[in-house]
C-alpha positions in Angstrom: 187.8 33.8 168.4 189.2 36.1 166.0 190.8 34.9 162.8 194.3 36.2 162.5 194.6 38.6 160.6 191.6 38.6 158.0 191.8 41.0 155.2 188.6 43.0 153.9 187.0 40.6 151.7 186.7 38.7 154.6 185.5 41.8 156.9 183.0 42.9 154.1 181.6 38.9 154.1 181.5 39.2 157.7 180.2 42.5 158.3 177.2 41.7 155.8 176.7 38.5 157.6 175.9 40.2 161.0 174.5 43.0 159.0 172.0 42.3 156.9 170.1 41.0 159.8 170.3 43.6 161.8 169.4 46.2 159.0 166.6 43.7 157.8 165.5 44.3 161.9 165.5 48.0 162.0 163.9 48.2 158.8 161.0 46.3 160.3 161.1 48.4 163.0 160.9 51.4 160.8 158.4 49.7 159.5 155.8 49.7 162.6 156.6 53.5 162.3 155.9 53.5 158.6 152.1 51.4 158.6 150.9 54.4 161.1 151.9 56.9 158.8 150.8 55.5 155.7 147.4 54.4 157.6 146.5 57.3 159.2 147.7 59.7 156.1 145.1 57.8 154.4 142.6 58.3 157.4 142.8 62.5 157.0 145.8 64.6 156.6 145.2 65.8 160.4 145.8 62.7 161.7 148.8 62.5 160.0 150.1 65.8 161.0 149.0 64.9 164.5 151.1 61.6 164.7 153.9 63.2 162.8 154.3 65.7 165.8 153.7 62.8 168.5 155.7 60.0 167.2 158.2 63.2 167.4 157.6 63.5 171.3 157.9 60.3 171.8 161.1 59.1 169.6 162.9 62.1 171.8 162.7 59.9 175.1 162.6 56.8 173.2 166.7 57.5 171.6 167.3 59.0 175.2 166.1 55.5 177.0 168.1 53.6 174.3 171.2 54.9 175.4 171.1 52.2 178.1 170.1 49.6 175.8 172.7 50.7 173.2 175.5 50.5 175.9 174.9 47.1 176.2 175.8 46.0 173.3 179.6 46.9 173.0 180.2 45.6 176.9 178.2 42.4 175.9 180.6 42.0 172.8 183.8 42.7 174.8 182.6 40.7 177.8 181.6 37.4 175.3 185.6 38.1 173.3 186.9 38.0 176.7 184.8 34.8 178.1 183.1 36.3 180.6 179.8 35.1 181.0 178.9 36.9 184.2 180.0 40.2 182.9 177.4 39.3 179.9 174.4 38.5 182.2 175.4 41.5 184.8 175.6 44.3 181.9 172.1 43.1 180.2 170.6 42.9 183.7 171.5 46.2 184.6 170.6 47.9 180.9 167.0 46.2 182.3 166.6 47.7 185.4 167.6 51.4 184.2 165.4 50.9 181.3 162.5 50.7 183.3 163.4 53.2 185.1 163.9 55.5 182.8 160.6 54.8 180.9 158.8 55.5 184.3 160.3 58.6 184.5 158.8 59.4 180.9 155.4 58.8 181.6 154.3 62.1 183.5 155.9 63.9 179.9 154.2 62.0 177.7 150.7 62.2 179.4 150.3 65.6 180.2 152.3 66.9 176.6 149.6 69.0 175.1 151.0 72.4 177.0 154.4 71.7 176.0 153.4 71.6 172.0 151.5 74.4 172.3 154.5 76.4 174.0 156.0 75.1 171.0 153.8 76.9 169.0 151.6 74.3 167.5 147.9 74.4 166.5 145.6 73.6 170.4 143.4 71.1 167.6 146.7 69.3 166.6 148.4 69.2 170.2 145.6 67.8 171.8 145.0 64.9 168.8 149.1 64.4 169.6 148.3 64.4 173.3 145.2 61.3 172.8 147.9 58.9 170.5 150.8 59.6 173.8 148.7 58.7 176.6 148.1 55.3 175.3 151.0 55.1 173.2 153.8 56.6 175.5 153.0 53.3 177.4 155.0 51.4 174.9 158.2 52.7 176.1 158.5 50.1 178.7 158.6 47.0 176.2 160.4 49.4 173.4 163.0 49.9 175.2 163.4 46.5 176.8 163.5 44.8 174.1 166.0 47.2 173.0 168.1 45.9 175.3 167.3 42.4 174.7 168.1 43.3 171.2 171.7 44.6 171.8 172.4 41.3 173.7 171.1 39.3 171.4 173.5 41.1 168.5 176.5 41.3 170.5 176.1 37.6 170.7 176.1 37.6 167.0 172.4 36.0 166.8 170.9 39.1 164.6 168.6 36.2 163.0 166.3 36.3 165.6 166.6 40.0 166.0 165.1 39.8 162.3 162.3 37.3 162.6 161.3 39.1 166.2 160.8 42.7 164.6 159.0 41.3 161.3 156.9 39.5 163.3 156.1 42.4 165.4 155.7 44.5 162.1 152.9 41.6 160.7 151.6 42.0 164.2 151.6 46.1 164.2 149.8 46.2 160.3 147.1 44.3 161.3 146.3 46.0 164.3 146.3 49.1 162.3 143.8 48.0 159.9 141.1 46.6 162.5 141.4 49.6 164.8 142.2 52.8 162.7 139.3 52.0 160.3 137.1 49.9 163.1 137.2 46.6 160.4 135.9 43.1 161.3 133.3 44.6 164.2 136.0 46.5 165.8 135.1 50.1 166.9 136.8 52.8 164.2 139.3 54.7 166.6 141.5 56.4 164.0 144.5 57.8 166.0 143.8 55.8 169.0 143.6 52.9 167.4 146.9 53.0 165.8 148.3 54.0 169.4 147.0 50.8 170.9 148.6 48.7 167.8 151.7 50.5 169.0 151.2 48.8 172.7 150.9 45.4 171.3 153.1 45.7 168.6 156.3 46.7 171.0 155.0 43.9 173.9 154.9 40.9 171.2 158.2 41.9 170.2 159.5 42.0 174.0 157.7 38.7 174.5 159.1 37.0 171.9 162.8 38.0 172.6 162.5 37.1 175.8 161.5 33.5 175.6 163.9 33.3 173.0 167.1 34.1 175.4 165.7 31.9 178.5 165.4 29.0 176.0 168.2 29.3 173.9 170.9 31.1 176.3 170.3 29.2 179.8 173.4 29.9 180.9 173.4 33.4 181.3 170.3 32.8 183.4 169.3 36.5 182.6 166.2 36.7 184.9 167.1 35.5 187.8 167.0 37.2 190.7 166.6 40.2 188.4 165.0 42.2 191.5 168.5 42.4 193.1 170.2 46.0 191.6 173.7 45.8 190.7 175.1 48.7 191.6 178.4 48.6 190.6 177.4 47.1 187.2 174.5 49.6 186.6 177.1 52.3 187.5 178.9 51.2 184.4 176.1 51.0 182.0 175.0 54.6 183.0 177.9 56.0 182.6 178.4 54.6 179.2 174.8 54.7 178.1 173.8 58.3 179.6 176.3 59.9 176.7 174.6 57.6 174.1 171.2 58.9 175.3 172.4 62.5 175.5 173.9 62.5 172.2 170.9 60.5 170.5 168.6 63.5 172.3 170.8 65.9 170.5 170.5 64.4 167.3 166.5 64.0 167.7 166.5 67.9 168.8 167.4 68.7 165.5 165.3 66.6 164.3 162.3 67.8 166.1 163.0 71.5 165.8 163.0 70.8 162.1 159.0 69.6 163.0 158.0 72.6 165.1 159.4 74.9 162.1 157.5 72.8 159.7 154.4 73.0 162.2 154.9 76.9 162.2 154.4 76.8 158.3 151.4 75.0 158.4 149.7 71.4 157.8 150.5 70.7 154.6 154.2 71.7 155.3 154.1 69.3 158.7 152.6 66.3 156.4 155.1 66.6 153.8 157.9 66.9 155.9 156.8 63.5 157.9 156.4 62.0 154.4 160.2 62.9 154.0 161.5 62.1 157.3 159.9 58.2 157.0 161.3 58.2 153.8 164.8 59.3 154.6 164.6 57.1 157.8 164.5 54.0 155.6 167.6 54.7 154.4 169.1 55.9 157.8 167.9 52.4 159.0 170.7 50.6 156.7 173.3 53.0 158.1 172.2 52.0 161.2 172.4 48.6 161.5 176.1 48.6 159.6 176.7 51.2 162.5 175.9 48.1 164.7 178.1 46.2 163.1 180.9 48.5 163.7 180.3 48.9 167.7 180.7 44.7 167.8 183.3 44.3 165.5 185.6 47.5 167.3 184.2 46.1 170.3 185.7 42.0 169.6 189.0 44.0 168.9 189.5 46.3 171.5 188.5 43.7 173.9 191.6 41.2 172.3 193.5 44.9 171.5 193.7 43.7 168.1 194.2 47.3 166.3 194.6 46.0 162.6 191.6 43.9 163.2 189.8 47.2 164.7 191.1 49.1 161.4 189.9 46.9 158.9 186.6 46.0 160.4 186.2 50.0 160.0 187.2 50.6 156.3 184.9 47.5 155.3 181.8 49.3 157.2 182.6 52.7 155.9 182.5 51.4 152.0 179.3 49.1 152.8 177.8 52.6 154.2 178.6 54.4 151.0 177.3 52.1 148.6 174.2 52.1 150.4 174.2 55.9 150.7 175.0 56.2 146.6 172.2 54.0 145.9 169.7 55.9 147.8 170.6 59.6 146.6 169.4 57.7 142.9 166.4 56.6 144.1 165.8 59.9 145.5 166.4 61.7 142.6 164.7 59.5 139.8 161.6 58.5 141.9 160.3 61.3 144.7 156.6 61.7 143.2 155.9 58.2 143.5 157.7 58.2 146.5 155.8 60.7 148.6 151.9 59.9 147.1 152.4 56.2 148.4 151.4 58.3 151.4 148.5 60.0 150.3 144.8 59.2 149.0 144.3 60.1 145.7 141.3 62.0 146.8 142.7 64.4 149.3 142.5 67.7 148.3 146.1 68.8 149.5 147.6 65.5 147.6 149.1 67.7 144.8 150.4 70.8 147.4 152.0 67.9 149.7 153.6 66.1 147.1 155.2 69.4 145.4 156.7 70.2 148.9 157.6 66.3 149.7 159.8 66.0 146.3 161.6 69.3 147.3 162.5 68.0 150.3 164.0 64.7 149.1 165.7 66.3 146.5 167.7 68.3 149.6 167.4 64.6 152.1 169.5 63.6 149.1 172.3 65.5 149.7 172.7 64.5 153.4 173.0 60.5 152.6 176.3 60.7 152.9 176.9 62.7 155.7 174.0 61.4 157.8 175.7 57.8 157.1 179.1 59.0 157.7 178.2 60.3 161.4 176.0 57.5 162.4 178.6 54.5 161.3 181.8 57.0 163.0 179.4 56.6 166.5 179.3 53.0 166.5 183.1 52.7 165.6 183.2 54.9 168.7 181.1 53.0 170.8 182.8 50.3 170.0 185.9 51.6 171.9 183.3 52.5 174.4 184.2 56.0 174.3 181.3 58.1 174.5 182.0 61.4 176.5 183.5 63.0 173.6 181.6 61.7 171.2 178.8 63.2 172.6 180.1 67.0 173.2 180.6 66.7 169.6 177.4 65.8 168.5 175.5 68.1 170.6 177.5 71.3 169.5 176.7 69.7 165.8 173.3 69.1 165.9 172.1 71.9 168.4 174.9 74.7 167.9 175.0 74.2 163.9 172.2 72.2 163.1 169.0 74.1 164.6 170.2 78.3 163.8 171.0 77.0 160.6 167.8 75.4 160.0 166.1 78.6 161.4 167.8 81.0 159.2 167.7 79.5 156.5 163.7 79.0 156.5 162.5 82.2 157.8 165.6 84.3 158.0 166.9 83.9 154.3 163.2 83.4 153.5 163.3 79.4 152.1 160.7 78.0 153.9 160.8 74.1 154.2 163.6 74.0 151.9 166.1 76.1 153.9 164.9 73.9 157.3 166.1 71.1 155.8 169.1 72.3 154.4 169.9 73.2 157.9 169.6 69.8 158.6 172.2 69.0 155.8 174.9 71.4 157.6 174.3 69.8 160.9 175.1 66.4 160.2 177.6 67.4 157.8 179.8 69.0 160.8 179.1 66.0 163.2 180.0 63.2 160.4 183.0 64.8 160.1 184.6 65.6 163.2 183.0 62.0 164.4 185.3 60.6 161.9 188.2 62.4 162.7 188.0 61.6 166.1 187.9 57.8 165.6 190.9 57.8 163.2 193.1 60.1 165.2 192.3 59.6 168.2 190.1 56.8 169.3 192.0 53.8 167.5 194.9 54.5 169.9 192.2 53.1 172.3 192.4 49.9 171.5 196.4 49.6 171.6 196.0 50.4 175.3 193.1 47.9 175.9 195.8 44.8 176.2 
């Protein structure tokens, strides 16, 4: 049950509580992402260009799949507010089912991608390298995004702990993988971007494992794979309808995203290498952001389901100042620290070590200036989701990211002439125009939601 009327101190406490989990989760999960990078960028720059554009590919139907996953969690944490059990075990079901089929959907794209990058105007050496790490790898989307899901249940239920241990373990899992079968240690064969492709596999399936025996043991009551053949139509109409927008507006943030890639792959290499450097880097930070935007879809969620407005409010506020401390604190480190930063990635023998880092510290010098609006858009979806309104939210972000976002990026770096500088400065406008009309939405507009919910 809610407490009546708890003011922020108490939000802030509670927020972190359910937070710091969660953030600790998705940092692990960045971290997966992270060991291939650092790994293969010391196995050879063009493996690390290679997997830069691949783990590209595949995040784009990844954040599309997870918009079923992602659904789940505000009905879960309305449907628990509200005591119904059923509606818990029918949503999560359902966010199952259309995750697998979605992920089968995938497969045919991610095998046969090397004509698609080349369209794109990549290199035919560094398509086909991307091409080898998807056709094993791309078969990690069916665990990714099922435990996704399994995820979102288990934080809507408030039991992020296990959402922690789950993803570090997976992360301990991934590391060591990498080692033995990028650099063929302890008798294994050396497979370099193969190997980290199969880690991938097992990473995502110990993590799906896991989960799942954690939720039959622990939550019998929902009985959550039971019968789980039978479709629930009705309930899987609802969870499309509320996930398909997440998807769609997740794709249109990863568009920018990846068109920001292809115009670093146009520039070269060493401009591709530097700018994954960068994006892992700035991805930490967005992983904080992310899990307080968690936060914010249960908490708006436990209020609009009890139409508590004030509670809705406050929950808000104390999420939005968490989000800016976190955002101040990483613009400093940024700022003070970007050469050690960016060769934590790099051999100290490779020739283009000093070229990559020049570039890589430019381009956290300009991730520095979109902290706060990267921060601000992410936490305004969740308060969103929360209210589970998604329709709008979604128009927005796509004429943000794709409308703004992408020319700007483009004329910037080859119009105007600033090469990697002016693409990500173009990401900088992008997010800046979604943060803010995201926000504006949810304060004059979406909160009247919840005083309708009762």
């Amino acid at each position: 049950m809610l407490q009546p009327q708890p003011n922020y101190l108490w939000h802030a406490r509670a927020s972190l509580l359910l937070g710091l989990p969660l953030i600790g989760g998705y940092l692990a999960q960045f971290a997966i992402g992270l060991t291939d990078a650092v790994m293969l960028g010391w196995y050879g720059v063009d493996a690390l260009a290679a997997v830069t554009l691949a783990g590209t590919y595949l995040y784009v139907f990844f954040l599309l799949g997870a918009g079923f996953a992602l659904a789940i969690m505000p009905m879960v944490a309305a449907y628990d507010a509200a005591g119904d059990q059923v509606g818990v075990r029918r949503s999560t079901r359902m966010g199952l089912w259309l995750s697998v089929v979605f992920s089968t959907a995938a497969i045919p794209l991610l095998w046969w991608s090397k004509p698609l990058l080349i369209l794109l105007g990549q290199a035919p050496e560094i398509a086909q390298a991307a091409q080898d790490y998807l056709r094993i790898a791309g078969w990690s989307l069916f665990p990714m995004l099922n435990m996704m899901v399994l995820r979102s249940y288990l934080a809507a239920l408030e039991r992020a702990k296990v959402v922690l241990w789950m993803t570090v373990l997976s992360a301990v899992v991934n590391a060591i993988a990498n080692y033995v079968l990028i650099f063929g240690y302890f008798g294994a064969p050396e497979l370099g971007l193969q190997g980290a492709a199969i880690s991938s596999v097992i990473t995502q399936t110990v993590a799906l494992v896991g989960m799942a025996i954690y939720a039959l043991r622990v939550l019998p009551q929902h009985t959550l794979f039971a019968r789980i053949w039978r479709l629930d139509w009705e309930m899987a109409r609802r969870v499309f309808r509320l996930g398909l927008p997440i998807g769609v507006t997740h794709l249109s943030e990863v568009s920018l995203f990846a068109a920001s890639a292809l115009m670093m792959g146009w520039l070269g290499t060493i401009a591709l290498a530097a700018h994954g450097i960068a994006v892992q880097l700035a991805s930490a930070a967005f992983m904080v952001h992310l899990g307080l935007s968690n936060v914010a879809t249960i908490r708006v969620a436990q209020a609009f389901a009890q139409a508590d407005k004030v509670f809705a409010v406050r929950a808000a506020i104390a999420v939005i100042a968490l989000s800016l401390v976190i955002a101040i604190s990483t613009i400093l480190v940024f700022l003070l620290a970007p050469e050690y930063l960016v060769g934590a990635f790099l051999e100290q023998s490779d020739q283009a070590r000093v070229e990559i880092i020049a570039l890589g510290t430019a381009l956290l010098a300009v991730a520095a200036l979109f902290q706060l609006v990267d921060g601000s858009q992410v936490i305004a979806l969740g308060l969103l989701r929360g209210l589970q309104d998604t329709g709008v939210p979604m128009a927005i972000a796509g004429f943000s990211y794709i409308a703004v976002g992408i020319p700007a990026s483009y004329l910037l770096g080859f119009s105007f002439g600033y090469g990697g500088i002016g693409i990500w400065l173009g990401l900088v406008i992008g997010l800046a125009c979604a943060g803010c009309a995201l926000m504006f939405r949810f304060w004059h507009k979406g909160l009247t939601i919840v005083g309708q919910s009762a």
